[in-house]
Rosetta silent file (secondary structure, phi, psi, omega in degrees, C-alpha in Angstrom):
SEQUENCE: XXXXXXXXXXXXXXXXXXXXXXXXXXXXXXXXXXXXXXXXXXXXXXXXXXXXXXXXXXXXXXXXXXXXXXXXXXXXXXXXXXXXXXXXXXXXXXXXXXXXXXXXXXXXXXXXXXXXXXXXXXXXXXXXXXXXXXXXXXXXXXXXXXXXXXXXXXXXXXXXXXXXXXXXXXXXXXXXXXXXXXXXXXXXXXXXXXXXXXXXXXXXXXXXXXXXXXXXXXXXXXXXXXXX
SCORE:     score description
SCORE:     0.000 S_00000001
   1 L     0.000  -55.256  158.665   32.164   73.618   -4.962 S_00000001
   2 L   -86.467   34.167 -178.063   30.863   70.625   -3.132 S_00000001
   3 L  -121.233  -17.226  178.468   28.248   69.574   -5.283 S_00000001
   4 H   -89.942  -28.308 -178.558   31.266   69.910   -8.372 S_00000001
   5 H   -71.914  -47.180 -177.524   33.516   67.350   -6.015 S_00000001
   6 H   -68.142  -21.831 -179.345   30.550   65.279   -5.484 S_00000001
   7 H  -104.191  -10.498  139.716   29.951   65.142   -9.227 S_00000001
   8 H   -49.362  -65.370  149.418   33.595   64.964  -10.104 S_00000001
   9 H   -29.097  -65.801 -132.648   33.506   61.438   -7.415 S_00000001
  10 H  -107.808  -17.911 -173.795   30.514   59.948   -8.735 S_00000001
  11 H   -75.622  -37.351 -176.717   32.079   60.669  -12.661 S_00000001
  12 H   -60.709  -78.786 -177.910   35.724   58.998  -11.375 S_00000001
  13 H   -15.823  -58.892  174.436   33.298   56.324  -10.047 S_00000001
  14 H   -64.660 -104.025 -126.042   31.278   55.735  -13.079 S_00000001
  15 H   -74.497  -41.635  170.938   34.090   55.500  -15.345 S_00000001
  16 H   -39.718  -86.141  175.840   36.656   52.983  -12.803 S_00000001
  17 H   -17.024  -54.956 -157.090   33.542   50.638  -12.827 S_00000001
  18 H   -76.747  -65.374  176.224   33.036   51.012  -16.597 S_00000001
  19 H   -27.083  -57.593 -149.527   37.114   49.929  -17.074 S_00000001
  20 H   -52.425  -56.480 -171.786   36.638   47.394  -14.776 S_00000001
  21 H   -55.163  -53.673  137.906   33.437   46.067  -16.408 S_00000001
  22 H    -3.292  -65.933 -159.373   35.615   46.906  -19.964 S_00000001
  23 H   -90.587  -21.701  171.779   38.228   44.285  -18.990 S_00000001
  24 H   -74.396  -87.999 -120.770   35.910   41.230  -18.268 S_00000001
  25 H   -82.518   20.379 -157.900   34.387   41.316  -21.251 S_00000001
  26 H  -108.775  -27.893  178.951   37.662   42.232  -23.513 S_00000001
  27 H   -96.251  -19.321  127.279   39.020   38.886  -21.530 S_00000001
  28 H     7.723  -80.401 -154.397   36.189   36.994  -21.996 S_00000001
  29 H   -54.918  -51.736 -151.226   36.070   37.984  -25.587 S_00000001
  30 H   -74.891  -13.085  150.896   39.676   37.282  -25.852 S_00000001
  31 H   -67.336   -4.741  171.524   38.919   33.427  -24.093 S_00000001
  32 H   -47.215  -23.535  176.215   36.235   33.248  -27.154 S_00000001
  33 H   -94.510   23.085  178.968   39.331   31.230  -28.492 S_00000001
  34 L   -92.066 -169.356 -177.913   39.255   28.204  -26.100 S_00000001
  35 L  -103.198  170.144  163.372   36.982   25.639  -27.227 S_00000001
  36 H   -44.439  -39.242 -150.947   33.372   24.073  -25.684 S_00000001
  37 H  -104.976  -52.692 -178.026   35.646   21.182  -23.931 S_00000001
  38 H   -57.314  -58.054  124.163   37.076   23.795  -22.130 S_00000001
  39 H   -29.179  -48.311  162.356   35.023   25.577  -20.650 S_00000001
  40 H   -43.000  -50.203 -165.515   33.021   22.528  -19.979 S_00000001
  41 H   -83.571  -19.797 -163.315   35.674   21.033  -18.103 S_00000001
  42 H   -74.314  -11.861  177.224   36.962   23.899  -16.486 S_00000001
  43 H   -77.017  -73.897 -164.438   33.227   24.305  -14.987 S_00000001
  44 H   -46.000  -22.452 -144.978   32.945   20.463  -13.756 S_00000001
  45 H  -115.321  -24.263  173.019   36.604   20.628  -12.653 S_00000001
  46 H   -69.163  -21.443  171.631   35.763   24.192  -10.364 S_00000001
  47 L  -110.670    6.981  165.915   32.891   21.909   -8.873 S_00000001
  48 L   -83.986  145.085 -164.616   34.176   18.981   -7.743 S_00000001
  49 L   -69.853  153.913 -166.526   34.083   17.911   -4.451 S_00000001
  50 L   -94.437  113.245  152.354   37.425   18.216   -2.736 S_00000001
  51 L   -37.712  -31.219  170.328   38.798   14.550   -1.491 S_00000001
  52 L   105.398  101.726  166.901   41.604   15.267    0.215 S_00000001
  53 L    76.656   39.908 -175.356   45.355   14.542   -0.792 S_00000001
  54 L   -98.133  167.139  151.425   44.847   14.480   -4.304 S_00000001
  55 E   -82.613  109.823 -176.600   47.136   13.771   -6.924 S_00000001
  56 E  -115.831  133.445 -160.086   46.458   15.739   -9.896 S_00000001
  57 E  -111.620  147.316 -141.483   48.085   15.391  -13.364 S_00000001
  58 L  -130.637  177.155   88.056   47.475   19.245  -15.230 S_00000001
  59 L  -174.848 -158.321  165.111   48.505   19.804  -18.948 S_00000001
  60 L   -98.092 -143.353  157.080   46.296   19.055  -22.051 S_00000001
  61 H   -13.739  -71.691 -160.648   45.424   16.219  -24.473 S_00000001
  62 H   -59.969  -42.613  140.074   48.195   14.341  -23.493 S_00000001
  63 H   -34.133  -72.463 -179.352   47.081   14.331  -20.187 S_00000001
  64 H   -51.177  -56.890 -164.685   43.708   14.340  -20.891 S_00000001
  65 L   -80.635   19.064  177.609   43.449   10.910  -22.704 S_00000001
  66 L  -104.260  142.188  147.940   45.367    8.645  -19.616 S_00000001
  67 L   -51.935   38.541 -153.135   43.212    6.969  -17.286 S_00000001
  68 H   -57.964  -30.747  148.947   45.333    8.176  -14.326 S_00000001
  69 H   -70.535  -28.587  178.375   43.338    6.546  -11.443 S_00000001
  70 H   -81.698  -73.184 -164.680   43.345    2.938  -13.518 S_00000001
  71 H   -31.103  -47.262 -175.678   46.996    3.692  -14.416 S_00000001
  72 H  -116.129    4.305 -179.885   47.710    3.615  -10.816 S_00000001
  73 L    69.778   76.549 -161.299   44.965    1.995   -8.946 S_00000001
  74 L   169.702   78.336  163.047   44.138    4.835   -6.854 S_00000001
  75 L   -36.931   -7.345  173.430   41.074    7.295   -6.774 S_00000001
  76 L   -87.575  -17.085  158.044   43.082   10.128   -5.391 S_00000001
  77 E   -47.567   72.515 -165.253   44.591   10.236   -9.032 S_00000001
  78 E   -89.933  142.886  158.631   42.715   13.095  -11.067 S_00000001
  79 E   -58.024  111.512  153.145   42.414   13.878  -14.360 S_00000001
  80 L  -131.000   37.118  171.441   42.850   17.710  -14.878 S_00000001
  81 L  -102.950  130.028 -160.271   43.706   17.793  -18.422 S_00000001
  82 L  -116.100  137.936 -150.527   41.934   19.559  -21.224 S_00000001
  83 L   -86.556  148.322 -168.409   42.604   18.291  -24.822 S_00000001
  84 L    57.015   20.255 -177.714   44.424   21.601  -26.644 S_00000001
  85 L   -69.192 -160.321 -171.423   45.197   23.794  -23.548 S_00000001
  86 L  -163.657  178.403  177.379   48.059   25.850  -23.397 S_00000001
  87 H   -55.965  -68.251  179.173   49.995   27.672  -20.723 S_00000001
  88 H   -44.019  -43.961  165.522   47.784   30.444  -20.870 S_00000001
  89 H   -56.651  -27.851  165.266   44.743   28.203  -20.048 S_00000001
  90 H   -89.611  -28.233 -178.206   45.970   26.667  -17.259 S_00000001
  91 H   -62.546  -29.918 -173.366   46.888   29.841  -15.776 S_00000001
  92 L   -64.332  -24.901 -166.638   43.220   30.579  -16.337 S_00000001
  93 L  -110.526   -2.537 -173.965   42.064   27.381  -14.572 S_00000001
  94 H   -65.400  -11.853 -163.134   44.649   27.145  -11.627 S_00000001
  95 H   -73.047  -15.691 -158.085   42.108   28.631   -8.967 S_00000001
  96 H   -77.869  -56.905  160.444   40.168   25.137   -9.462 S_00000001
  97 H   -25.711  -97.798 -165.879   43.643   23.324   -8.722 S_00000001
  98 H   -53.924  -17.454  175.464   45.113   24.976   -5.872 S_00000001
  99 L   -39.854  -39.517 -154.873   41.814   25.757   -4.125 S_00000001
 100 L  -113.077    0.276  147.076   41.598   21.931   -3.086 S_00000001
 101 L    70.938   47.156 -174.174   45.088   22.084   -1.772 S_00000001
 102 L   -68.455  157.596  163.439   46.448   19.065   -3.505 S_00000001
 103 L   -52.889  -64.295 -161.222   48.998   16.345   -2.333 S_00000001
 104 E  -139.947  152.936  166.140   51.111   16.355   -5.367 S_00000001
 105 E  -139.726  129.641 -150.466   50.792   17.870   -8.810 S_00000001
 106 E  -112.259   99.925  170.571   52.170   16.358  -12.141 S_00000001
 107 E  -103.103  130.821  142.591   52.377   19.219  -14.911 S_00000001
 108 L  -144.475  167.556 -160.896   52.809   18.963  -18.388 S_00000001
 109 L  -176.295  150.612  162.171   51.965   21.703  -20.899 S_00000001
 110 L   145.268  -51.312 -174.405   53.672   23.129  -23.536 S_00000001
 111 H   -58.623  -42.524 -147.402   53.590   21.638  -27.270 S_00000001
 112 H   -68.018  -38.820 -164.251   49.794   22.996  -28.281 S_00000001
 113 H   -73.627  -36.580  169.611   51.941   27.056  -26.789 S_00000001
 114 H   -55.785  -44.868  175.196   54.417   25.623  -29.645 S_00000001
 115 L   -79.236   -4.979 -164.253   51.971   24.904  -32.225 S_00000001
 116 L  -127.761   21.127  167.028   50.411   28.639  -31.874 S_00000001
 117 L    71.901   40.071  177.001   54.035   30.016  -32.621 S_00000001
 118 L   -90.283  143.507  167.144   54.786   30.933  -28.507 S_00000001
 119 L   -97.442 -176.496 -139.408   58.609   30.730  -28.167 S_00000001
 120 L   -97.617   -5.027 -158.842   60.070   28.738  -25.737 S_00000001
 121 L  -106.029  -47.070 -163.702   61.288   31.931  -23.454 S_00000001
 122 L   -65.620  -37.406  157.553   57.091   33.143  -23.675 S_00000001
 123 L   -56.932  -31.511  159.065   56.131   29.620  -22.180 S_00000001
 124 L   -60.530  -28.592  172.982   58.472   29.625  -19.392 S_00000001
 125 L   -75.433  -13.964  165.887   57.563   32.617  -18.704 S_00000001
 126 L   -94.738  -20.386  177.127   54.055   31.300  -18.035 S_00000001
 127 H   -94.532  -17.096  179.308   54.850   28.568  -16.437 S_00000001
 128 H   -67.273   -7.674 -157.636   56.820   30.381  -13.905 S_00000001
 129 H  -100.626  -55.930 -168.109   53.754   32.189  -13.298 S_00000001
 130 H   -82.181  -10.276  155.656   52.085   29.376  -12.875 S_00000001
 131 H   -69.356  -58.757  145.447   54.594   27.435  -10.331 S_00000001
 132 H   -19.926  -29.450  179.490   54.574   30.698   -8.259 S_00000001
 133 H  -111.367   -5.944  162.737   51.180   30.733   -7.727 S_00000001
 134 H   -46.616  -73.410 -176.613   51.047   27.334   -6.705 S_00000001
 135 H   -46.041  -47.586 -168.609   53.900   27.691   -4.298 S_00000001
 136 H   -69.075  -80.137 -151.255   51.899   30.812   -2.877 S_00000001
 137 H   -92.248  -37.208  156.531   48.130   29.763   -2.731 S_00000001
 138 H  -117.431   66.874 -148.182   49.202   25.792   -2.060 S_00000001
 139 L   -48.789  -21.706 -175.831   52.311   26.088   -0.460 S_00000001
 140 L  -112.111   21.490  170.418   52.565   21.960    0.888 S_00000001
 141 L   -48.653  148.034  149.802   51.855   20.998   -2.646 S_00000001
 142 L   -94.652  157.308  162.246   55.028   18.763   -4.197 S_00000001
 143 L  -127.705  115.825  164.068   55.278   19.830   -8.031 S_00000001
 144 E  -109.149  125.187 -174.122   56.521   17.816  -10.496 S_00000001
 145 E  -114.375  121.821 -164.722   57.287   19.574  -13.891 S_00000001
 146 E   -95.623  123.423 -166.372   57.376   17.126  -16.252 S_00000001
 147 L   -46.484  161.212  172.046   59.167   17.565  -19.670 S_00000001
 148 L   -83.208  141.291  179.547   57.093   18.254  -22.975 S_00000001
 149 L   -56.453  137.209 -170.610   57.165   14.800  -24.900 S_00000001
 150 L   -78.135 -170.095 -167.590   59.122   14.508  -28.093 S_00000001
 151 L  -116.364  153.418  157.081   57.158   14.674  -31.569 S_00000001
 152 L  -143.033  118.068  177.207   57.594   12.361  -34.825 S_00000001
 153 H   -77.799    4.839 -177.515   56.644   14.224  -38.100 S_00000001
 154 H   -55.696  -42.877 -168.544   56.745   10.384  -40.284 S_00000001
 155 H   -72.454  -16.167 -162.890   53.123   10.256  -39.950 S_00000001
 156 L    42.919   45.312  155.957   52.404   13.774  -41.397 S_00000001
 157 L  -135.280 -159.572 -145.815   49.687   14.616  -39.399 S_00000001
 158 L    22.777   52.213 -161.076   49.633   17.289  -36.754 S_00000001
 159 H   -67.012  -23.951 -175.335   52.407   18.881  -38.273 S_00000001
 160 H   -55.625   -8.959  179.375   51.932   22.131  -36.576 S_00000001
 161 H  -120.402  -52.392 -159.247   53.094   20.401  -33.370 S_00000001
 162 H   -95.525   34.951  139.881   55.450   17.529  -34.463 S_00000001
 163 L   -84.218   50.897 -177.563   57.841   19.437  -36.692 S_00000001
 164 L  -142.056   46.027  148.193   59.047   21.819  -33.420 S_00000001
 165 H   -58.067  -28.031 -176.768   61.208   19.019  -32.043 S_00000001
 166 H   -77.224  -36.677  176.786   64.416   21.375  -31.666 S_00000001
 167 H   -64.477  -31.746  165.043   62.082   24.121  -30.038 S_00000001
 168 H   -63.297  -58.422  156.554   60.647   21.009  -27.610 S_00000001
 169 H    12.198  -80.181 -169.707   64.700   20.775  -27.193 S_00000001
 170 H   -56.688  -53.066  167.107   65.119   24.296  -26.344 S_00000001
 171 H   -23.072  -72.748 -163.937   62.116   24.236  -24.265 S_00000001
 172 H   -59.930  -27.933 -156.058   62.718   21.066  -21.831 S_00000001
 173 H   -95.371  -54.989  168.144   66.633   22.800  -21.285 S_00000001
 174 H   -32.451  -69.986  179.520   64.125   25.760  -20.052 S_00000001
 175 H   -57.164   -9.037 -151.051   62.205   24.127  -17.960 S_00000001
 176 H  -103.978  -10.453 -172.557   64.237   21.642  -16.432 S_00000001
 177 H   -94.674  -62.468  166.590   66.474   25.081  -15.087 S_00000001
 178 H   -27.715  -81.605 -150.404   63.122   26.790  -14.177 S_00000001
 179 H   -55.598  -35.196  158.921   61.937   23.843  -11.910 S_00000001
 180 H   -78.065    7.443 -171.615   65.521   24.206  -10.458 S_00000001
 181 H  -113.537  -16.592 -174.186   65.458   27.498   -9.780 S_00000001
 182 L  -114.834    4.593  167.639   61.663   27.478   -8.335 S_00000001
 183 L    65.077   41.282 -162.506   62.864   24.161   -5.890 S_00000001
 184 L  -119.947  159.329 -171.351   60.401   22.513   -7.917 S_00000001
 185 E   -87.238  139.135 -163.680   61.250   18.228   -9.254 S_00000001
 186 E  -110.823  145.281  169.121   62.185   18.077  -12.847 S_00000001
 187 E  -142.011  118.986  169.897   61.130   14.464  -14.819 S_00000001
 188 L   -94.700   85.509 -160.089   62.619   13.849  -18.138 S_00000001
 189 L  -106.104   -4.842  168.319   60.201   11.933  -19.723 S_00000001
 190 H   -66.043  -40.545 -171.111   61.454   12.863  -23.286 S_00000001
 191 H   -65.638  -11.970 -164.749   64.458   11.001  -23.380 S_00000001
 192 H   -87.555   -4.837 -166.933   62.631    7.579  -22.043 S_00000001
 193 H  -125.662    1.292  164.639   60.011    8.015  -24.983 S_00000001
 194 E   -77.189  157.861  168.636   62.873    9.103  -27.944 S_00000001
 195 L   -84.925 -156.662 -179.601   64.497    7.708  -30.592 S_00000001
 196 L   -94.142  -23.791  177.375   68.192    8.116  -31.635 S_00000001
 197 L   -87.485  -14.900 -178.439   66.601   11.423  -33.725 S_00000001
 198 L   100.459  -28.554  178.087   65.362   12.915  -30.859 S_00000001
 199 L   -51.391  132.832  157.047   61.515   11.551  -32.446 S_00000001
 200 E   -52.534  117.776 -176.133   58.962   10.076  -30.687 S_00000001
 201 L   -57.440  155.686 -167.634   59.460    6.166  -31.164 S_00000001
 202 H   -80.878  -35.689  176.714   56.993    4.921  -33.651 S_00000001
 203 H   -47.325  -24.267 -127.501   55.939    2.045  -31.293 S_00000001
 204 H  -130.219  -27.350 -165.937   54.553    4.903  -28.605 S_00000001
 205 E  -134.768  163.875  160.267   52.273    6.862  -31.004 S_00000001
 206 L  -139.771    9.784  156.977   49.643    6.725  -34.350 S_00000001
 207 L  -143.979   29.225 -164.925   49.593   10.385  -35.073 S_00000001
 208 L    33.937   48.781 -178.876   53.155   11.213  -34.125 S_00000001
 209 L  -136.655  -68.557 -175.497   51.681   13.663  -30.963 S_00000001
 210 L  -111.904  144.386 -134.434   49.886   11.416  -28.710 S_00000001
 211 E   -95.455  147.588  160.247   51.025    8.728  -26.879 S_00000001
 212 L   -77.184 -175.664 -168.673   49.544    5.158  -27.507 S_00000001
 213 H   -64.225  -75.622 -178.319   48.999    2.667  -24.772 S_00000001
 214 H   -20.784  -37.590  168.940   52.820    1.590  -24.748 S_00000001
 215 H   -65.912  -35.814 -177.207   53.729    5.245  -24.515 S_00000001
 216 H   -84.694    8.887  171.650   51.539    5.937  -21.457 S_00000001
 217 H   -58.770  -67.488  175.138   53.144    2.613  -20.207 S_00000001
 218 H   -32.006  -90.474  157.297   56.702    4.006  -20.740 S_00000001
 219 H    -8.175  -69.894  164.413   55.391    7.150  -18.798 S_00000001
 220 H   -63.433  -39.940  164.892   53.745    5.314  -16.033 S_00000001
 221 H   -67.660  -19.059  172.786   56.730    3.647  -14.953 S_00000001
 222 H   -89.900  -11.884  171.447   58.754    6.400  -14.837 S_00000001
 223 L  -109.102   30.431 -177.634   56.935    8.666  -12.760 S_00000001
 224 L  -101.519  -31.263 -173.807   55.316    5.675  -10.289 S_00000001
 225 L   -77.555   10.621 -178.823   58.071    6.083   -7.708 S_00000001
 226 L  -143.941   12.337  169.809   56.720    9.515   -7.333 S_00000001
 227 L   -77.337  -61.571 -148.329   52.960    8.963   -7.604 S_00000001
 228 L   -75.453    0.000    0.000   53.351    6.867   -4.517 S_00000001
């Protein structure tokens, strides 16, 4: 009887391990859809030394292509943006963030979760997740959740992102009630970068997605009184 308990234990054992072992690679497999730049960065960005106070701006592409230390003259100003991320992606990458216990963090995320057919209720729902865990593992963080940026489909490229201006709409009216509900700072950077359509001004962009210099201009002034 105790040699059937001990081999009943060690079977229990076996197979708990085996799940366990089971679910890394089925989430692995199922991260097989970020790209090489992602995983690249998300290694280099898990190894960086920590500085101390920084200010880190989060989201994807849109992120990813400002010069955020130039922008403000000020090496505590990181880069943590990976060109196509998503909600899901950041949640994957927050341990590198909060780990280093930043001063302030600047999020935006959202269109690319738009472009992969996520509604505007499944992204909130991720970002709450990810404002939660902030608040938890770097609790004297400020968070600023920053609106997603409008779209202009005139150029006809990306279309898969800039025809979902009313869902960026729907979104931003999400978010900006999340951020008040999680005691977190809301920045409305769509309306300062729109047209009279609701569009991303033509002046601001060249593929009617990402911002041109003028746009991160736009941008940088409105969110400098809260860089500093």
């Amino acid at each position: 009887m105790y040699m059937k308990k001990l081999f009943l234990i060690s079977v229990f054992f076996t197979l708990s391990v085996s799940c366990l072992f089971s679910q890394k690679v089925m989430t692995a497999a199922d991260s097989a859809a970020y790209s090489v730049y992602y995983w690249h960065s998300k290694d280099m960005f898990e190894n960086m030394p920590d500085i101390k106070n920084e200010i880190i701006f989060f989201g994807n592409s849109i992120t990813d292509f400002g010069e955020w230390h130039e922008f403000f003259n000020n090496n505590k100003c990181l880069n943590r943006g990976i060109s196509g991320d998503i909600t899901d992606g950041l949640l994957l990458r927050l341990d590198a963030i909060t780990k280093v216990k930043p001063a302030k963090i600047f999020i935006l995320i959202g269109i690319n979760d738009l472009s992969h057919g996520k509604s505007a209720e499944y992204i909130t729902a991720n970002y709450k997740l990810i404002l939660e865990r902030i608040k938890t593992e770097s609790p004297k963080t400020i968070i600023y959740v920053q609106s997603v940026l409008p779209v202009n489909p005139i150029y006809e490229m990306k279309s898969a992102h800039t025809a979902k201006t009313a869902m960026v709409l729907e979104l931003n009216k999400s978010l900006k009630a999340l951020a008040a509900s999680e005691g977190c700072s809301y920045i409305d950077l769509f309306s300062v970068l729109a047209d009279g359509e609701n569009h991303l001004k033509k002046e601001y962009t060249l593929d009617g997605l990402h911002l041109s210099y003028k746009g991160y201009k736009v941008w940088i002034e409105t969110i400098k009184p809260f860089v500093k």
